[in-house]
C-alpha positions in Angstrom: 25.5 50.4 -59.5 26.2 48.0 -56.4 25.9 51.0 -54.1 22.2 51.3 -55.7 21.3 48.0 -55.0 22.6 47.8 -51.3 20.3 50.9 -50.7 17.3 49.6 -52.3 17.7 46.3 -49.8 17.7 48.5 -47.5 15.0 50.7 -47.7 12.9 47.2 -48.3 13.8 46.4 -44.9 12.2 49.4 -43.2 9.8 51.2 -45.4 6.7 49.6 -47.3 7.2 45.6 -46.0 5.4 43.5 -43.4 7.2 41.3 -40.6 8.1 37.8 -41.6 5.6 35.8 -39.8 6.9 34.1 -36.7 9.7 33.9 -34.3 13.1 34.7 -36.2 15.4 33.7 -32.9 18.5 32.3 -33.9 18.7 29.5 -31.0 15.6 26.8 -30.9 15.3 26.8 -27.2 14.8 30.6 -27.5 11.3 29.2 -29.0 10.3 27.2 -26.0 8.7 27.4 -22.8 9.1 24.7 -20.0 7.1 24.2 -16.8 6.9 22.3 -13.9 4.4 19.8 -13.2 4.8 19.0 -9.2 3.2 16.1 -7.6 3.5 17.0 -3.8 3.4 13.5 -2.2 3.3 12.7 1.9 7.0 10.6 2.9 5.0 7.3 3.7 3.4 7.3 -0.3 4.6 5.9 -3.3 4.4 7.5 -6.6 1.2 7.0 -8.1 0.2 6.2 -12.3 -1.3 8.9 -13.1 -1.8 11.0 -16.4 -2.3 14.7 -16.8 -3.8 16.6 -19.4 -2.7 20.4 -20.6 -4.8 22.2 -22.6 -3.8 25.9 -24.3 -6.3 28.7 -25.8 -6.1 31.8 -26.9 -6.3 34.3 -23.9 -7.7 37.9 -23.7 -6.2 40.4 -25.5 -6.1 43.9 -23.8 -5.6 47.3 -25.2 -2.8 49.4 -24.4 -1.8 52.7 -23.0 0.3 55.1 -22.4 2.9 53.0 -20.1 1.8 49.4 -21.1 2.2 47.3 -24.1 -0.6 45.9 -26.4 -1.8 42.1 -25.3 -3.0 40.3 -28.2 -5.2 37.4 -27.8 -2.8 34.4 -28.8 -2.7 33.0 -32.0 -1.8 29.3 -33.9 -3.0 27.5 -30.6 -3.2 24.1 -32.8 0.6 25.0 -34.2 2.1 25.1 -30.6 3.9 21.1 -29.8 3.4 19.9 -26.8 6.4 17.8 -25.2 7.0 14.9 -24.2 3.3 14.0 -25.4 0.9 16.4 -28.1 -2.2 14.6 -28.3 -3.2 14.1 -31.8 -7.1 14.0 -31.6 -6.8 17.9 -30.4 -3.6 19.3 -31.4 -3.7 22.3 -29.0 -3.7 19.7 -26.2 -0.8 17.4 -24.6 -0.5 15.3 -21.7 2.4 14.1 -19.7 2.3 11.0 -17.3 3.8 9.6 -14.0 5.2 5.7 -13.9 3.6 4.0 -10.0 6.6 3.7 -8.4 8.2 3.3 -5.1 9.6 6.4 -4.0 13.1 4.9 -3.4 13.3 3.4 -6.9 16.0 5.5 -7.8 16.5 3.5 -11.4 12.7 3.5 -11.9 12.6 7.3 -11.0 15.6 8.4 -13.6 14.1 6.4 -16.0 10.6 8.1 -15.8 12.6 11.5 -16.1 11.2 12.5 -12.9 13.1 14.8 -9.8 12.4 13.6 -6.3 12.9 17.4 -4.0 13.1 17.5 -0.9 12.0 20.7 1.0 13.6 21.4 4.7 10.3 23.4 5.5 8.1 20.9 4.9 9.2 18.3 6.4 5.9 16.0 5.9 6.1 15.5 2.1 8.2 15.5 -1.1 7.8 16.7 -4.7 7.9 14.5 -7.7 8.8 17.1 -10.4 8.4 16.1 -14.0 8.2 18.9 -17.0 6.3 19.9 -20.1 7.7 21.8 -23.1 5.5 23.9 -25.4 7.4 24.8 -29.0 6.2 28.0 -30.4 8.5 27.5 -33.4 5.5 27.2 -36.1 3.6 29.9 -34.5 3.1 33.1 -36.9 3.9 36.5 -34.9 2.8 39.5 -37.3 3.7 42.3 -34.5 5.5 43.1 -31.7 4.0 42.6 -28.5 2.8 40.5 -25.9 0.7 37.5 -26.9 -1.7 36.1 -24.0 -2.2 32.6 -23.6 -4.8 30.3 -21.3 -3.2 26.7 -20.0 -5.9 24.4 -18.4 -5.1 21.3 -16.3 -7.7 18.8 -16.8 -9.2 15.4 -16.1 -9.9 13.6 -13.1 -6.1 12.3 -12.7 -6.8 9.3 -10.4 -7.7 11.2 -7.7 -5.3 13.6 -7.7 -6.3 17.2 -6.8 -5.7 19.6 -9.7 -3.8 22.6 -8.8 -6.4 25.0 -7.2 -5.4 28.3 -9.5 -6.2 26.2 -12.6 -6.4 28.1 -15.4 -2.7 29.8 -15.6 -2.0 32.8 -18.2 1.0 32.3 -20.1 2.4 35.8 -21.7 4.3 35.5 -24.6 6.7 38.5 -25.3 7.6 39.5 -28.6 10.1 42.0 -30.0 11.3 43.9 -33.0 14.3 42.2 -34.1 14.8 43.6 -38.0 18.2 44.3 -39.4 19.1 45.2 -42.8 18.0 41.9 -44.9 14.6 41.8 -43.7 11.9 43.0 -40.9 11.9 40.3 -38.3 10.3 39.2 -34.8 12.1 37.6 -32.1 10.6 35.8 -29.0 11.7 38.3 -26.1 10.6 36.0 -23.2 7.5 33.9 -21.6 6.2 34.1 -18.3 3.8 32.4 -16.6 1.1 33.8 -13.8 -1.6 32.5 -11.7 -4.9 33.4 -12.8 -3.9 37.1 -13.4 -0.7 38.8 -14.8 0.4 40.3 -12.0 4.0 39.8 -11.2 3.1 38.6 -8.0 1.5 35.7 -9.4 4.3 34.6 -10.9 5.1 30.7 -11.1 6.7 28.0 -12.6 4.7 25.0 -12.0 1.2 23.0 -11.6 1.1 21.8 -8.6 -1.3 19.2 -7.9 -1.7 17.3 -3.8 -2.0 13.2 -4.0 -4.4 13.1 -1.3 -3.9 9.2 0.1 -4.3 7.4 3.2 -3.4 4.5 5.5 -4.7 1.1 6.5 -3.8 -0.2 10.0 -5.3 -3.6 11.3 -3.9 -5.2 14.4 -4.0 -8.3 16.6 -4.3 -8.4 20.4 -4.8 -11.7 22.4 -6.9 -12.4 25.6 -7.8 -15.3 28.4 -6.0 -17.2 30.5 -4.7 -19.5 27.6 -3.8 -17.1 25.0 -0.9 -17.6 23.3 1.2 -13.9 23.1 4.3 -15.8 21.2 1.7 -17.7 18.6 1.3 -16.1 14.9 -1.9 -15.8 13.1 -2.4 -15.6 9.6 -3.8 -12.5 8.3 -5.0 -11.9 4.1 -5.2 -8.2 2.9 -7.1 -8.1 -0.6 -7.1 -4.7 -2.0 -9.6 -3.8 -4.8 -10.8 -1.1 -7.2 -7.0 0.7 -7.0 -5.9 2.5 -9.5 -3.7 -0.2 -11.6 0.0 -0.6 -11.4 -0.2 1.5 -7.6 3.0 1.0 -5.3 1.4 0.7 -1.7 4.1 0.9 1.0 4.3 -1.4 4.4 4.9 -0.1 7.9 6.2 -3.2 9.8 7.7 -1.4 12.5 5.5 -2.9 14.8 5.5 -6.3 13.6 8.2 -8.4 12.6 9.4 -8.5 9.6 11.2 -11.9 9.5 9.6 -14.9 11.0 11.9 -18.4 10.8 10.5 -21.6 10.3 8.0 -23.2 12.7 8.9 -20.2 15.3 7.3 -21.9 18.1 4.8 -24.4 19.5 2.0 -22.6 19.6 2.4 -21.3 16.0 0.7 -23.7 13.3 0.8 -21.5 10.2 4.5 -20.9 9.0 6.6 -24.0 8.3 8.7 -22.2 6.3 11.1 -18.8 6.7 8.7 -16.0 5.9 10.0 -12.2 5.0 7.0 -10.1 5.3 6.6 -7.4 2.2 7.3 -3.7 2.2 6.0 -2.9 -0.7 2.1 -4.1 -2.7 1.8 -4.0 -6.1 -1.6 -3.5 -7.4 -1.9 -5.5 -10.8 -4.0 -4.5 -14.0 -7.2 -4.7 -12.7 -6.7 -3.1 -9.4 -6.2 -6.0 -7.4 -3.9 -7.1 -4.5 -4.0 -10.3 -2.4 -1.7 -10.5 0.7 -1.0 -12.3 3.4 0.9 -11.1 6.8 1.2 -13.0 10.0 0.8 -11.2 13.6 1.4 -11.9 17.1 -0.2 -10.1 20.1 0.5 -6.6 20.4 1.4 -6.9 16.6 0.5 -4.1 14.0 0.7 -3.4 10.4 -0.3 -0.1 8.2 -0.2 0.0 4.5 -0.3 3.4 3.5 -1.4 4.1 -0.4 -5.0 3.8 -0.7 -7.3 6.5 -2.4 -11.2 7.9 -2.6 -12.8 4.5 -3.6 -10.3 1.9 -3.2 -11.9 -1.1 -1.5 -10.0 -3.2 1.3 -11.2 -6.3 3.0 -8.8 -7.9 5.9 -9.6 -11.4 7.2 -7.7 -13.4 9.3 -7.5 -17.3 10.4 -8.4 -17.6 13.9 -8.0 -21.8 14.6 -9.2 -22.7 17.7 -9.8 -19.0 19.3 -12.9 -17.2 19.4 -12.3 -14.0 17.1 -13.8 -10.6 17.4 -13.9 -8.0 14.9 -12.1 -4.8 16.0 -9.9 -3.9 19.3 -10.9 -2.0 22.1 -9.0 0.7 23.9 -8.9 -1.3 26.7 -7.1 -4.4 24.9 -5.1 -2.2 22.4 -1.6 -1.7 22.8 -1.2 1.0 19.7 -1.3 4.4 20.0 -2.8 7.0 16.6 -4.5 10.0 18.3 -1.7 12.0 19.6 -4.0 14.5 21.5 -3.9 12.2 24.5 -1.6 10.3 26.1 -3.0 6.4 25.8 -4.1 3.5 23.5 -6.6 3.8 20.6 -9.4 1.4 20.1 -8.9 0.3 16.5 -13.0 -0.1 15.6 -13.4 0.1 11.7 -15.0 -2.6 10.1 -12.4 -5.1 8.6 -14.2 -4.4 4.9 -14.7 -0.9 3.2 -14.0 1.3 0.9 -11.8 4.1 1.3 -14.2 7.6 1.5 -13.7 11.2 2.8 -15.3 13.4 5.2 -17.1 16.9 5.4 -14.2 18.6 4.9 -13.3 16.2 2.2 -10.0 14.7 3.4 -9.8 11.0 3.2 -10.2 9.2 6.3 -7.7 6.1 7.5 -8.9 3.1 8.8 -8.3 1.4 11.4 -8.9 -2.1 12.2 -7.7 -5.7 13.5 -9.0 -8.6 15.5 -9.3 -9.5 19.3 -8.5 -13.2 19.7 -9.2 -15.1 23.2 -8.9 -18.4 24.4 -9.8 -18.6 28.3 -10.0 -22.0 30.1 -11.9 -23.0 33.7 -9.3 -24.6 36.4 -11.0 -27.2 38.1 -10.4 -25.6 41.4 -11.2 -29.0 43.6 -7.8 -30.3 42.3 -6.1 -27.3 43.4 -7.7 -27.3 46.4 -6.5 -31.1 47.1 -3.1 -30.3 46.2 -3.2 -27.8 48.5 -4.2 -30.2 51.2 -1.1 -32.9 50.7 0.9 -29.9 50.1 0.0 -28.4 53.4 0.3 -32.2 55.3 3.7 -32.3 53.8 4.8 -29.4 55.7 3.4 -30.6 58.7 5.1 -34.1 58.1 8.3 -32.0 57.8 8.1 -29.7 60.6 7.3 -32.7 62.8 10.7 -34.7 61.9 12.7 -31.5 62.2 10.9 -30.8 65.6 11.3 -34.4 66.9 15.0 -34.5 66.1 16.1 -31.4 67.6 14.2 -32.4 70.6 15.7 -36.2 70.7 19.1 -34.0 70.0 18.8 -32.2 73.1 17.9 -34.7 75.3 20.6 -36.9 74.2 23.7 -34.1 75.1 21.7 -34.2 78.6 22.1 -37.3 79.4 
């Protein structure tokens, strides 16, 4: 009687019954597909906030032949979880966002569960890897086979660039996996392909550029009385950034400690001042600034997008100012396809645009500062005079005593 039983379980499980719907592996992260999501970032840039969206569709099924498998188009798009966000108003949709952050915030970057990698052949930039999980657990397999899948990257993201081979085909292999209780399907593998399922296209990741740019301004002074050792107060007001953006500050050619009342000349610091390395754009896009410069003096703030605004503005006191520096006066040096100073000729107030080729273009900036005096040369000249009698006067004693010298050792 038992023996009868055992056999009619068993002829259940492989004649005359369907699969049980779904994914039968026996470990959860057998259910799961991770990918990368790399924001490739140049060494001077922060991270940037920034928030992308993942979208996943059923893909186009193909019919098989003699030496490949059956693709179905996939199935239960609105059953697959998204990780760490789904997004509730469309549930075959997630998105997963980046924290502005500087680069060297270590704490701030664990905490954000992002990867900082470094790349010895590109020695230019560094990746900010976060990752998204899609759970296929609730998802109802009826057949073995490959299941074909569409992920799209959308939405404007800040002025990040989307990853160029946008959409990606995810595969989903599935497998026979019945024994003698039941007819079952187990999730074989996933892989992912750019554009086409070609093992060549093979990848991991969305990788998307942060295209930013730098700010330069400068000071050079002129004339006769120019002060070279005199600071001027300079105020940098950022606007229209995205909120929360880290800017970073290049004072390697300009001091980035200044005591109190640092010399005569100076007029503007009566206090220590530490100049920042970092600008923190607040919730409406906004950052006010001020920086001090001496001659020869240059700052570049590097951070700024497509439509960020920037105006810089300086205090001039009692020298005559002049928007921009010429090659001639400039002591700073951009262009390395020659071997001399750049004229630093933007307008002090913009917004941040790109060119033809639509790559953002820097700016570069500061203020020429003179102060030039007439000598009244008529004194000079009189001084001259006495200065020249006086000489004469001298010449005349010393000749006069030798000469009385002489002619008293000859008498």
């Amino acid at each position: 009687m038992t023996v009868m039983i055992l056999t009619t379980v068993v002829r259940a499980a492989e004649t005359g019954t369907k699969y049980t719907p779904g994914a039968d592996n026996t470990e959860a992260s057998q259910k799961e597909f991770t990918f990368n999501k790399d924001l490739i970032i140049e060494n001077e840039y922060n991270i940037p906030a920034v928030t992308f969206t993942f979208k996943i569709e059923a893909g186009d099924a193909v019919s098989p032949t003699e030496s490949t498998l059956p693709v179905y188009s996939g199935i239960d798009c609105n059953k697959i979880s998204f990780s760490p966000d789904t997004i509730t108003t469309d549930e075959s949709a997630g998105s997963l966002s980046y924290k502005a952050l500087d680069k060297n915030d270590a704490t701030g970057i664990e905490a954000d569960s992002i990867t900082i990698i470094t790349d010895s052949s590109d020695s230019k930039h560094y990746i900010a890897r976060k990752t998204m999980k899609l759970n296929f657990s609730e998802v109802k397999f009826t057949e073995p086979g490959i299941y074909r899948y569409k992920i799209t990257e959308t939405g404007d993201n800040s002025a990040v660039k989307n990853d160029t081979k946008n959409p990606k085909i995810l595969d989903v292999y599935v497998e026979d996996d019945t024994d003698k209780s039941a007819k079952k399907l187990k999730i074989a593998a996933f892989k992912l392909y750019n554009e086409s399922a070609l093992d060549a296209n093979k990848t991991d990741s969305f990788q998307n550029q942060y295209p930013a740019t730098g700010l330069t301004f400068g000071k050079e002074v002129t004339g006769n009385q120019g002060s070279k050792d005199k600071y001027f107060k300079y105020t940098l007001n950022i606007t229209n950034a995205v909120a929360g953006t880290v800017f970073s500050v290049n004072l390697n050619r300009a001091d980035a400690t200044i005591s109190a009342n640092p010399n005569d000349a100076t007029k503007c610091i009566s206090s220590a001042v530490t100049q920042p390395t970092t600008l923190t754009a607040d919730s409406d896009g906004k950052v006010s600034q001020d920086f001090y410069l001496q001659d020869g003096d240059y700052i570049t703030v590097y951070g700024f997008v497509k439509g960020t605004s920037y105006e810089v503005s300086e205090d001039k006191e009692d020298y005559t100012s002049t928007e921009g520096i010429s090659a001639d006066n400039s002591s700073f040096e951009y262009d390395s396809t020659h071997d001399k100073n750049d004229e630093l000729m933007d307008s002090a107030s913009g917004t941040f645009k790109e060119d033809a080729n639509n790559k953002l273009i820097p700016v570069y900036t500061g203020f020429t500062n003179d102060k030039s005096g007439t000598i009244p040369t008529g004194v000079i000249l009189s001084a001259t005079g006495l200065i020249i009698l006086g000489i004469i006067v001298v010449a005349g004693i010393v000749f006069f005593g030798i000469r009385s010298k002489k002619k008293y050792e000859e008498d």
